[in-house]
C-alpha positions as CSV (number, residue, x, y, z in Angstrom):
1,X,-21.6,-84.2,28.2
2,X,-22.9,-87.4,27.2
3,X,-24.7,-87.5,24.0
4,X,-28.2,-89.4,25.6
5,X,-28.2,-85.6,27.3
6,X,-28.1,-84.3,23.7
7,X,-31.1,-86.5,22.4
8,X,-33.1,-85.8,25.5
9,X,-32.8,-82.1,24.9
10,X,-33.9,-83.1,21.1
11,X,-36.5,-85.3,21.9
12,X,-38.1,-82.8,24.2
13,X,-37.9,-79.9,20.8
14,X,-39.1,-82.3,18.5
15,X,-42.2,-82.7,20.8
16,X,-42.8,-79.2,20.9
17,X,-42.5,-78.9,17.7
18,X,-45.0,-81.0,16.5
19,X,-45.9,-83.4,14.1
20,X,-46.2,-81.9,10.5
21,X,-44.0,-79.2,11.8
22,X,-40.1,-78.9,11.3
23,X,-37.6,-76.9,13.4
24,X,-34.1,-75.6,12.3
25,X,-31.0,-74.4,13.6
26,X,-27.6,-73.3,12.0
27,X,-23.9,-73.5,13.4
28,X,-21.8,-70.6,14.5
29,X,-19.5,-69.4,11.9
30,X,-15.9,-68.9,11.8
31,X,-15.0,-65.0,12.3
32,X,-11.8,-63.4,10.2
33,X,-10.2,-61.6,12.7
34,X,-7.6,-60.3,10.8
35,X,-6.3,-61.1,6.7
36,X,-6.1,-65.0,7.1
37,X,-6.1,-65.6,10.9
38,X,-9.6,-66.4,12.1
39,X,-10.6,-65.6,15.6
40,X,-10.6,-69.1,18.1
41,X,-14.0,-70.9,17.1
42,X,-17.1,-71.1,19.4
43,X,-20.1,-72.8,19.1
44,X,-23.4,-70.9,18.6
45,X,-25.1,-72.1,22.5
46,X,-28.3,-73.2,21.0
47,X,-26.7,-75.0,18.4
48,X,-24.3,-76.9,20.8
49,X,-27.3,-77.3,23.8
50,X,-29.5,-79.4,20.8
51,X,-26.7,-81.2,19.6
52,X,-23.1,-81.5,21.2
53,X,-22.0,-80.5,17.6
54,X,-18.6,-78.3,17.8
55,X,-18.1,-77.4,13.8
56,X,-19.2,-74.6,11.5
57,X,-21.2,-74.3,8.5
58,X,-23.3,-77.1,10.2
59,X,-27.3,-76.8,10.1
60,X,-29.6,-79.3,12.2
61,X,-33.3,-80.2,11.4
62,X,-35.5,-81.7,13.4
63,X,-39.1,-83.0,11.6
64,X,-41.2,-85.1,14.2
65,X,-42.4,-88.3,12.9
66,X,-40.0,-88.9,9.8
67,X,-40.2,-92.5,8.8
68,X,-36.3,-92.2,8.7
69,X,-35.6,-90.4,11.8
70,X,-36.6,-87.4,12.9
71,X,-33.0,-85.5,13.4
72,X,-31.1,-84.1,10.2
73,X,-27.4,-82.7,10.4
74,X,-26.0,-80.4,7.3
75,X,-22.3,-80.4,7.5
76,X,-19.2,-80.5,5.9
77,X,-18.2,-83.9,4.2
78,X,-14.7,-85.3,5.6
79,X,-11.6,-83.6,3.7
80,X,-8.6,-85.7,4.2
81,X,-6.2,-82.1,3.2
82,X,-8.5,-80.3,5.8
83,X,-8.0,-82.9,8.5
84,X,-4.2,-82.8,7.9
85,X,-3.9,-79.0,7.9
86,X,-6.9,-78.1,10.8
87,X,-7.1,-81.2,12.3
88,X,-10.2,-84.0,12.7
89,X,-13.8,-83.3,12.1
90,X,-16.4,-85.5,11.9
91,X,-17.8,-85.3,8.5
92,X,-21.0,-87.2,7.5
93,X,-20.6,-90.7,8.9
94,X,-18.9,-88.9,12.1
95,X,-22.5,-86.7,12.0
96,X,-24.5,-90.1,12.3
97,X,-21.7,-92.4,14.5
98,X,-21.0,-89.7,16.7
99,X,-23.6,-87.2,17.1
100,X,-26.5,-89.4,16.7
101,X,-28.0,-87.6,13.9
102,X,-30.5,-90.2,11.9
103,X,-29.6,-88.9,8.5
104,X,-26.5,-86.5,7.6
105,X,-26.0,-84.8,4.4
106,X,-23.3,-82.3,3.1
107,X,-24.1,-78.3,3.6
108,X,-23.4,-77.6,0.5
109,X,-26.2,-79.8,-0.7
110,X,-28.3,-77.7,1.1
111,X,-30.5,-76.0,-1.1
112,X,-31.3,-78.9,-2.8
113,X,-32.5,-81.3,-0.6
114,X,-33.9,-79.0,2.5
115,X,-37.1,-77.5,0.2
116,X,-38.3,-80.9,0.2
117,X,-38.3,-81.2,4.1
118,X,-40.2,-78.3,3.8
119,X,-43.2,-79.2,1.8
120,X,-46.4,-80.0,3.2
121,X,-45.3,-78.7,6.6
122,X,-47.6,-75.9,8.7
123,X,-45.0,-73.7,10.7
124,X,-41.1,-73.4,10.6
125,X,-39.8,-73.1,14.0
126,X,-36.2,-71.4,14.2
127,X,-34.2,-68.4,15.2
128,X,-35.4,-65.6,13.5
129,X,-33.2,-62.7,12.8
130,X,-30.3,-64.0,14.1
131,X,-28.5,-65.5,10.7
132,X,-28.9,-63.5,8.3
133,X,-28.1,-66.4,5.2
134,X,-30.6,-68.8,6.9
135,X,-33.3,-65.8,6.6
136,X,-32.7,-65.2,3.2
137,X,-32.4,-68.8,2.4
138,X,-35.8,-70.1,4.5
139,X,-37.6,-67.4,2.4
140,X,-36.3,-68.6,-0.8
141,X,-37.1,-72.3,-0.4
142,X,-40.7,-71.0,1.2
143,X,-41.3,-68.9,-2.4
144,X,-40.1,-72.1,-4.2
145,X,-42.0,-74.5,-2.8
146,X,-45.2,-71.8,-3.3
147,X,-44.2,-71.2,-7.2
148,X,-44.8,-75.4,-7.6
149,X,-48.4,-74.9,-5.8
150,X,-50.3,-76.5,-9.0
151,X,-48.3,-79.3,-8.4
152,X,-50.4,-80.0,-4.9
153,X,-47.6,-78.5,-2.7
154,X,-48.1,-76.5,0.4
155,X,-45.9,-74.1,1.8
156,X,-45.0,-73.4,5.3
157,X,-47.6,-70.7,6.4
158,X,-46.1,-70.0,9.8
159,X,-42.4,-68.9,10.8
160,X,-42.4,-69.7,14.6
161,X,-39.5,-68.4,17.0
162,X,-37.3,-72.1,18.3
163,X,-35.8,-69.8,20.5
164,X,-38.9,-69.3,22.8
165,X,-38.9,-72.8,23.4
166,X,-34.8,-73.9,23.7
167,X,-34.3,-70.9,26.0
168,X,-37.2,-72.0,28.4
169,X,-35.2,-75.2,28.2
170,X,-32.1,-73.8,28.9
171,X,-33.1,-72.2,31.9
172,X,-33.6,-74.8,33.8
173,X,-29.9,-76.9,34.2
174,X,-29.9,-80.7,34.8
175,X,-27.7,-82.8,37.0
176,X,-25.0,-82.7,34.2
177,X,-25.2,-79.4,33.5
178,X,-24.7,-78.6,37.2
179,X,-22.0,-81.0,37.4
180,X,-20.3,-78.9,34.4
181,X,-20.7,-75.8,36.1
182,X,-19.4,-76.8,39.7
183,X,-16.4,-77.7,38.2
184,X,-16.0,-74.1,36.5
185,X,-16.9,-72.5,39.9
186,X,-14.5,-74.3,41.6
187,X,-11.8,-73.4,39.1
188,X,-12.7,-69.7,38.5
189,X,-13.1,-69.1,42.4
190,X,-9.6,-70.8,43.0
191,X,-8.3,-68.4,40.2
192,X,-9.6,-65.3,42.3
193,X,-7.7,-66.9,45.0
194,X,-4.2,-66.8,42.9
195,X,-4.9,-63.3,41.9
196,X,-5.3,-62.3,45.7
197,X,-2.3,-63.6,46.9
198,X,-0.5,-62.0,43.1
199,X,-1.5,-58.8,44.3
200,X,1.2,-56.3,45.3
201,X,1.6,-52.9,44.4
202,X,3.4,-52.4,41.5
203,X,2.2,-55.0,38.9
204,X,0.3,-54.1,36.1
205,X,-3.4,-55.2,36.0
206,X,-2.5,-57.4,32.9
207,X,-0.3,-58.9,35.1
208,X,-3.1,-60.1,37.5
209,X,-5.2,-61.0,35.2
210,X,-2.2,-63.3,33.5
211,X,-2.6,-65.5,37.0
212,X,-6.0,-65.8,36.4
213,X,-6.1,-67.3,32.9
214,X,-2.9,-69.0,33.9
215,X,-4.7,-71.5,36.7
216,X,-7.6,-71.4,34.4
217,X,-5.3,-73.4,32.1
218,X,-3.5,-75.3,34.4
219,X,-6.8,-76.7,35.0
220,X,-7.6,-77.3,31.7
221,X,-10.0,-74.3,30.9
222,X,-8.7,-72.8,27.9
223,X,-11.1,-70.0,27.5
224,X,-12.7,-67.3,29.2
225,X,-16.3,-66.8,29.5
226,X,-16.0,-63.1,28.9
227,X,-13.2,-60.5,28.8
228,X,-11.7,-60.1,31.9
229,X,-12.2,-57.1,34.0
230,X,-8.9,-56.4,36.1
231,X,-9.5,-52.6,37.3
232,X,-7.7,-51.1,39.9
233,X,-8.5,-47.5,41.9
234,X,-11.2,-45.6,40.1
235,X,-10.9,-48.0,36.9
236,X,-13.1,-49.7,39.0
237,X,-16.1,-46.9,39.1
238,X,-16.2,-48.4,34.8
239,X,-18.8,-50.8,34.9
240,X,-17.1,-53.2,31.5
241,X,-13.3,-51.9,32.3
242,X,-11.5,-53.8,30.2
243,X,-8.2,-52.8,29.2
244,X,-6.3,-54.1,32.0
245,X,-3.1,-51.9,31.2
246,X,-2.4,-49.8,34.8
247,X,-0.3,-49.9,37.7
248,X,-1.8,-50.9,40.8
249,X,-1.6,-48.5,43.9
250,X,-0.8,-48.8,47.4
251,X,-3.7,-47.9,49.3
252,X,-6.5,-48.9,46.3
253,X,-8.7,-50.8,45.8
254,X,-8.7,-54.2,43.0
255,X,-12.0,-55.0,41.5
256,X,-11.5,-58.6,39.2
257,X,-14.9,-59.7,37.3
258,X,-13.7,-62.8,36.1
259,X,-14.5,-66.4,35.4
260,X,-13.9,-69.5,32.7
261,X,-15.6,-71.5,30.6
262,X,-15.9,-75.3,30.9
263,X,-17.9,-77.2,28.2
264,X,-19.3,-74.1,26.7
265,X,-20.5,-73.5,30.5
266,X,-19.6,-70.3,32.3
267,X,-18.3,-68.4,35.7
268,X,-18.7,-65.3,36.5
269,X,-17.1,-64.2,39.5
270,X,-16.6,-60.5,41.1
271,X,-14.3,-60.0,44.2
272,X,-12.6,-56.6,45.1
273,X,-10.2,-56.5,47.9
274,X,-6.8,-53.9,48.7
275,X,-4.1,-53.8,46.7
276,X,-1.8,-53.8,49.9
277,X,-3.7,-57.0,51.7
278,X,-5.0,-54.1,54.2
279,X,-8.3,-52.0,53.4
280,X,-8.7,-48.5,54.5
281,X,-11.4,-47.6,57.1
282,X,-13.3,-45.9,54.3
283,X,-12.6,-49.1,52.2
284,X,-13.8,-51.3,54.6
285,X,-17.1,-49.3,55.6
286,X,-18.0,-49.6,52.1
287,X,-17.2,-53.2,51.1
288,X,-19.3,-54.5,54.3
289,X,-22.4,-52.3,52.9
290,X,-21.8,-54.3,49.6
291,X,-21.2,-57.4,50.9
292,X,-24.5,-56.8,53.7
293,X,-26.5,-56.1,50.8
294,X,-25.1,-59.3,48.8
295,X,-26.2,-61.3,51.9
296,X,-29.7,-60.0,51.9
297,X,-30.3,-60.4,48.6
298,X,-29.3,-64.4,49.1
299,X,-32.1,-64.7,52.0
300,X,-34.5,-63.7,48.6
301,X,-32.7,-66.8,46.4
302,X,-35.3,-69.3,47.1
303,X,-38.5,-71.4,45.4
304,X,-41.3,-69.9,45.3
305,X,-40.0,-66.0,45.4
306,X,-39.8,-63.4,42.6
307,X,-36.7,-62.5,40.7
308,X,-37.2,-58.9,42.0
309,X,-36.9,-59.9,45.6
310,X,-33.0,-60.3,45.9
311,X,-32.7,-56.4,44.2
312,X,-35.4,-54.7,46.4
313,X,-33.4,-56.4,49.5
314,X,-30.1,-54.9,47.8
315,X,-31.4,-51.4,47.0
316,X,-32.5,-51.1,50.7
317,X,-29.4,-52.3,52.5
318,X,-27.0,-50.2,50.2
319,X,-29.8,-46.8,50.3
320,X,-29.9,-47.0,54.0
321,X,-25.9,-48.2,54.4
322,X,-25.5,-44.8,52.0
323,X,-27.8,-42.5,54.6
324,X,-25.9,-43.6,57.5
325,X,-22.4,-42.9,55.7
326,X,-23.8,-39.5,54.4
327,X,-23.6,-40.1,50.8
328,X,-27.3,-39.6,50.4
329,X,-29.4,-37.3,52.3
330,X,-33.3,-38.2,52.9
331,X,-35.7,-40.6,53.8
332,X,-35.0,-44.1,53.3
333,X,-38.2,-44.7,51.4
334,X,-38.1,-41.9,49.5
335,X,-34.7,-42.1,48.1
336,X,-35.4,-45.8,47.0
337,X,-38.7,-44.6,45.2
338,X,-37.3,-41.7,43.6
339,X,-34.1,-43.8,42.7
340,X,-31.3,-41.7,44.5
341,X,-29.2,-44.9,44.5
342,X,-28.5,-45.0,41.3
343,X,-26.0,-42.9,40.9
344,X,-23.7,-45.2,42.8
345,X,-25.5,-48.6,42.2
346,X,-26.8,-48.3,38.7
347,X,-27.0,-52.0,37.7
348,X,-29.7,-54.6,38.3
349,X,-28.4,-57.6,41.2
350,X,-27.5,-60.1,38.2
351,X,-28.5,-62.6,35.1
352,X,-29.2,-65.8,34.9
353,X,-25.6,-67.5,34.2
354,X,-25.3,-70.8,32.1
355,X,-23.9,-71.5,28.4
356,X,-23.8,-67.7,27.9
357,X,-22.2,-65.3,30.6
358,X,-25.6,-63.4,30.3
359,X,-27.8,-66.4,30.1
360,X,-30.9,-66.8,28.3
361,X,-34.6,-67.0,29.9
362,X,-37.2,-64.5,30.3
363,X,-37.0,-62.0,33.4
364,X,-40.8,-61.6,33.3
365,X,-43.8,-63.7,32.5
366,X,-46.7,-61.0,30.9
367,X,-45.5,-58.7,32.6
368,X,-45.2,-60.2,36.0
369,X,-41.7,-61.1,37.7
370,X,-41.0,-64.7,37.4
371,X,-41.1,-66.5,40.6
372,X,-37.9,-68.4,41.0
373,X,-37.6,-72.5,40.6
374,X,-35.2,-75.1,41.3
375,X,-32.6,-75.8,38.4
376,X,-32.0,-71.7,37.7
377,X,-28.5,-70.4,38.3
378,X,-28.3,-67.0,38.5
379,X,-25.6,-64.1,39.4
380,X,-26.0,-62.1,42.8
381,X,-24.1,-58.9,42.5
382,X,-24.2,-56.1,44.6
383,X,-21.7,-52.9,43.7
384,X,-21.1,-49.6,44.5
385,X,-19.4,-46.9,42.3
386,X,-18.1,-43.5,43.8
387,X,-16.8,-41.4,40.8
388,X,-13.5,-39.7,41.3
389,X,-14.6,-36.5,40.6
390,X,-18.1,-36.8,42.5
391,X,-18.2,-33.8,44.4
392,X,-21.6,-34.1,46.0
393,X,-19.8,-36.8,48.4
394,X,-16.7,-36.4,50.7
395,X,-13.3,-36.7,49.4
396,X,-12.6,-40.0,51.4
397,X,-15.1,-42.2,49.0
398,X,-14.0,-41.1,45.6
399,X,-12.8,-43.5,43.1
400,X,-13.6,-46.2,45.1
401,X,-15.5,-49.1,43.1
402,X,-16.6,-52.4,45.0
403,X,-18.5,-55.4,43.7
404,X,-19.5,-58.6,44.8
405,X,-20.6,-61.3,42.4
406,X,-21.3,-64.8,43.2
407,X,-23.1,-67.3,41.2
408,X,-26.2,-68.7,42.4
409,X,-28.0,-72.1,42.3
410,X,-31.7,-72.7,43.2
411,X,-32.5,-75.5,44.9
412,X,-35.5,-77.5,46.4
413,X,-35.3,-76.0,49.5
414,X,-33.3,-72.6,49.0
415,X,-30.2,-71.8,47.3
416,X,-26.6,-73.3,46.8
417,X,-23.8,-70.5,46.7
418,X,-21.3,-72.5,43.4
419,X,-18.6,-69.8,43.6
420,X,-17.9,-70.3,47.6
421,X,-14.3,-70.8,47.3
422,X,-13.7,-67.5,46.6
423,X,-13.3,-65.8,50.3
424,X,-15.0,-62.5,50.3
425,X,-15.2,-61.4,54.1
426,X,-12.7,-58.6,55.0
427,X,-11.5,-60.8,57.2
428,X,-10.7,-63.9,54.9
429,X,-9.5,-61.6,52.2
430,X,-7.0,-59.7,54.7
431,X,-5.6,-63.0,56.2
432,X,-5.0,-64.7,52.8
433,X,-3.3,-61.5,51.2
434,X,-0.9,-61.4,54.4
435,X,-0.4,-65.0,54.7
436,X,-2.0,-64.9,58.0
């Protein structure tokens, strides 16, 4: 991402913010995962959307109309031992040269030049509760800039929530953004591809899920966007399986919820198919309920409809595909209102998808579902989960778990399906898995 995207985004805070306001937003931190090892380092998404900055124990300040420039960086001061032991980082001239900031100063100056930023400013806009030093620390500068009141200094009276603002921002991705996330589409889908043709009874789930994060790497995506979900047979039925540790079956099912992470941009991509290349009749009359309700949902994926749409057109399809099976016994309208379906489709069609797996972005607007608008990516997933020891349904549909997940773009005129290259008709899925 170029860094004129960066100072766009900024510019665009810095004028909500307000003159004779200031804004703030810290770093992620780095996590001991065990003794002296440290889990892998990733940037808080907020942090990293406002200002392309990959480092910890960074803080950025944005005060509209400074004479000097109106965008601050805290971080760590170049360490020449640091940069020989953990490698480059940018330190204060880095900050300025690099990452555009106007002014950079070292974090551990912190509490002594940020109270001055402070004075004589109305509202504090940042993200409250979510750092638990920056909370303590805002409210200590606050109370010392309030103890030196006789000296003419005003104290911030407001704490206002930067995240209502950046998330609003977030939701809607630009042409770079969506560059970023094509490519991680492409990738993840062609990475659901590999796992297909893997598959043999036999392996071990982990083993599957190897060929996955293999091709992501290949490809130059060295992380995940999530844990991967590799379940086969009734592991499947477990929404968040995750331990990926069984042998697969002849005659189950596979369900992979997978996808990587390009740029701090995710995937997230669900495709079951047959462990043998060759699904069962029962197998099959299921998956093309799921998949039929996947593509009725997408005819709701459009400007101009509500976000509830795609998952009333969902719950119909898969409540009346569930009548006609004779998993559920009623009327059609009545089972949807009373919410029969849930006990085999528990989950709401999907999230919005962008720097977090589970993007940010509100769902509702007072109250009201928000109508849909070009720029928002968003999951469409359809599943349905039969219990293995359900006994209210015949023997023939327990244990089987199928979902379909697909990531969604909305465009001017309708919707743009990213994740396309990974085939998902029985048809496609059998012919690839034979080599047909």
């Amino acid at each position: 991402m170029k860094q004129s995207e960066f100072k766009k985004r900024r510019k665009q805070l810095i004028n909500h913010i307000g003159v004779g306001n200031i804004g703030l937003i810290s770093s992620a931190s780095m996590r001991t995962r065990n003794r002296d090892v440290d889990y892998p380092f990733r940037q808080d998404s907020d942090f990293f959307y406002l200002t392309g900055f990959n480092e910890p124990d960074a803080l950025a300040v944005f005060i509209p109309g400074r004479e000097q420039g109106e965008y601050i960086l805290f971080c760590r001061e170049f360490d020449e031992t640091k940069a020989l032991w953990e490698g480059a980082h940018a330190g204060l001239e880095g900050a300025t040269q690099h990452y555009d900031a106007d002014d950079a100063f070292p974090i551990n100056d912190l509490d002594e030049i940020l109270p001055g930023f402070l004075e004589n400013k109305t509202k504090v806009y940042y993200p409250m509760g979510r750092n638990l030093e920056l909370d303590t620390n805002l409210l200590e500068w606050i109370n010392h800039i309030r103890s030196q009141s006789r000296s003419g200094l005003v104290a911030p009276s407001e704490l206002v929530s930067l995240e209502l603002i950046v998330h609003e921002m977030r939701l809607f991705k630009s042409p770079n953004e969506l560059k970023l996330m094509r490519t991680v589409a492409e990738i993840s889908a062609a990475g659901h591809v590999k796992a297909m043709q893997a598959c043999k009874p036999g392996l071990y789930e982990y083993q599957i899920e190897a060929e996955l994060i293999y091709h992501f790497n290949q490809n130059g995506l060295r992380n995940v966007a999530y844990p991967s979900i590799v379940a086969g047979g009734k592991n499947a039925c477990t929404l968040h399986y995750t331990e990926n540790t069984d042998k697969l079956k002849n005659g189950d099912l596979l369900l992979i919820d997978a996808g990587a992470e390009c740029d701090h941009y995710a995937a997230d991509i669900t495709r079951t198919f047959p462990v043998s290349g060759k699904f069962s009749e029962p197998q099959k009359l299921l998956y093309q309920l799921v998949l039929d309700a996947q593509f009725a949902a997408l005819e709701q994926i459009k400007p101009g409809l509500f976000w509830n749409q795609a998952h009333d057109a969902s719950v119909e399809v898969l409540t009346k595909g569930l009548v006609e099976l004779g998993l559920l016994k009623g009327k059609i309208n009545k089972l949807i209102k009373d919410e029969k379906y849930k006990q085999f489709y528990m989950h709401r069609i999907g999230h919005w998808l962008g720097m977090d797996v589970h993007d940010v972005g509100d769902y509702k607007i007072k109250q009201e579902w928000r109508v849909l608008k070009p720029g928002m990516v968003l999951t469409v997933e359809p599943g349905l989960y039969i219990p293995a020891n359900c006994k209210t349904v015949d023997a023939q549909w327990r244990g089987i778990g199928i979902r379909i997940e697909d990531d969604v773009l909305v465009t001017a005129t309708g919707h743009e399906v990213l994740t396309g290259g990974a085939p998902k008709s029985i048809q496609e899925i059998e012919a690839l898995m034979q080599g047909l």
